[in-house]
C-alpha positions, -999 to +999 in steps of 0.1 A: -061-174-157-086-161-179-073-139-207-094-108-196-079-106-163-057-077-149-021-087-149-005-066-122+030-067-113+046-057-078+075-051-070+077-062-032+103-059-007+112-089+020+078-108+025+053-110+049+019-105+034+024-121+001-010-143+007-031-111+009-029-109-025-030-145-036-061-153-014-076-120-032-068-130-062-086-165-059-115-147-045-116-126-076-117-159-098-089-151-108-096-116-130-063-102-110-033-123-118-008-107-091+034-116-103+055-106-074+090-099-075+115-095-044+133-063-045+166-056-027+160-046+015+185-020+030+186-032+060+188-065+076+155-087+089+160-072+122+159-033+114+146-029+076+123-003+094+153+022+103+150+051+083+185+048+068+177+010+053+147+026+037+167+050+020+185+022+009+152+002+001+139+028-021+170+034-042+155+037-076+183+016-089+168-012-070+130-004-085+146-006-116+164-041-112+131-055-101+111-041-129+132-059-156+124-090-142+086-081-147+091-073-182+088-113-198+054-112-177+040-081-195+017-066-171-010-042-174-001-024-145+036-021-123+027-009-083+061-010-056+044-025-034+059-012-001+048+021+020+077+028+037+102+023+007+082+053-012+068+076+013+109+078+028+120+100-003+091+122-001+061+131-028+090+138-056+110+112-046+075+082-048+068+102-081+101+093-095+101+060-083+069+056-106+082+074-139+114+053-136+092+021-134+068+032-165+102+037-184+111+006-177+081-018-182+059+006-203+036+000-183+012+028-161+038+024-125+025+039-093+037+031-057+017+021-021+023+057-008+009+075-039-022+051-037-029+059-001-031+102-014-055+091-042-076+069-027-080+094-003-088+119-031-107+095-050-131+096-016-127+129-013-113+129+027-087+152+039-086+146+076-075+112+087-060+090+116-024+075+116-019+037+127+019+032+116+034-003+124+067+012+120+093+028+147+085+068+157+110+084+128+095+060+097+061+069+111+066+104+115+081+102+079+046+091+069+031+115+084+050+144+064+046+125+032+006+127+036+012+167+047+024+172+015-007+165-005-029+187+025-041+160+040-042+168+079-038+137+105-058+147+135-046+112+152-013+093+154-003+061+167+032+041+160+040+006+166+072+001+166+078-028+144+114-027+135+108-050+102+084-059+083+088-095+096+076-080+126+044-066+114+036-098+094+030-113+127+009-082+145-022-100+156-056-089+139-072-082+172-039-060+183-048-039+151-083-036+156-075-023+192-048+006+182-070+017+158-099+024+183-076+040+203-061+061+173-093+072+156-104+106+165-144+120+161-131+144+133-112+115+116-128+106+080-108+077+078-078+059+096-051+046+078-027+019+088+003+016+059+031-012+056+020-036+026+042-065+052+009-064+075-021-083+061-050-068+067-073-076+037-094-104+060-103-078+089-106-045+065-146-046+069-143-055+105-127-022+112-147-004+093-174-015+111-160-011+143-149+025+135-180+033+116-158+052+088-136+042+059-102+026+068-077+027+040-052-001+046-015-006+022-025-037+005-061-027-003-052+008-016-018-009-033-043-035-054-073-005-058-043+018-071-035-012-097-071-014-107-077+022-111-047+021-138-055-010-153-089+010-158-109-021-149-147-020-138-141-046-112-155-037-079-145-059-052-165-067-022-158-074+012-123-057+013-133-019+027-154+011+012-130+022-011-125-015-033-162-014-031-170+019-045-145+037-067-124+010-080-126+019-116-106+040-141-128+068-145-112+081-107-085+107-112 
């Protein structure tokens, strides 16, 4: 590892999509160093989607066990790495989350959810398409947590995953598909949360077939981690927004 790079922890619920990072990381050379840690899951394999095993999933009791363990590794940077487990509790509840992981590590903490409002700030985009992997209620939970920052979704799709197992296993060309169908003209981007669905190989693909930025959890989770870290590294062929604002100047 070389002893500039950006150590970034994340705190990461059941699995799925670990590679995403790993492979990114490799492509980087190595200047993110990515430590994982398994959190608790409310809910079994089967239903971890259900809205009342996210509430459990997001407990910040849970954040906190997994942060501990991140401690020995000192990073630079603490993300939870998991949509659903931050946007369930609402914009107060994902900005606890992230104070009660600072406190912990001492490190600058921020969640998937809260990187999907300010990347989308960081562009400066306020209307934007919904691809959610997740059942109707967790996506329409989404949906609300976005509304609270303004941001106006002018197109909505769900998927119905009940787990993230499930979306670990969604095909790349059954993405691309649902998002042509959920983009909308007046769309400035389309986002498609759940850090359990890789996505970072086909990010540019979208973008080109939608001809507009597509903001995806994994991409805006490690762009979030970068922006904290403060680092000038501006990754290419992941998307718009790795390309062009990952730095620490963006507030």
């Amino acid at each position: 590892m070389k002893p500039d790079a950006v150590r970034m922890g994340l705190l990461y619920p059941g699995g799925g999509a670990e590679h995403d990072y790993y492979l990114f990381a490799e492509a980087m050379d190595d200047a993110v160093k990515f430590f994982i840690i398994g959190t608790r899951v409310g809910g079994s394999a089967e239903d971890d989607h259900g809205v009342a095993a996210l509430l459990r999933t997001a407990e910040v009791d849970n954040l906190v066990e997994g942060a501990r363990r991140l401690v020995p590794l000192r990073p630079d940077v603490v993300l939870w790495a998991c949509t659903s487990g931050s946007f369930i509790v609402g914009r107060r509840g994902a900005e606890r989350q992230a104070e009660a992981l600072t406190e912990v590590t001492k490190a600058p903490a921020s969640s998937t959810s809260l990187a999907f409002v300010r990347a989308l700030g960081a562009l400066g985009l306020h209307r934007v398409a919904v691809l959610a992997p997740y059942p109707e209620e967790a996506s329409r939970a989404f949906v609300r947590f976005v509304g609270e920052w303004s941001i106006e979704v002018c197109g909505f799709e769900w998927l119905d995953a009940p787990s993230g197992w499930d979306s670990a296993v969604m095909a790349p060309e059954a993405i691309v598909e649902a998002a042509r169908r959920v983009d909308r003209p007046d769309a400035e981007a389309v986002l498609v949360p759940d850090t359990a669905l890789p996505t970072l190989s086909f990010v540019e693909e979208l973008e080109r077939v939608l001809g507009k930025p597509v903001l995806t959890a994994n991409q805006v989770t490690i762009w979030e981690g970068l922006r904290l870290a403060r680092s000038g590294l501006r990754p290419v062929g992941y998307g718009r927004l790795l390309a062009s604002t990952a730095s620490g100047g963006v507030g």
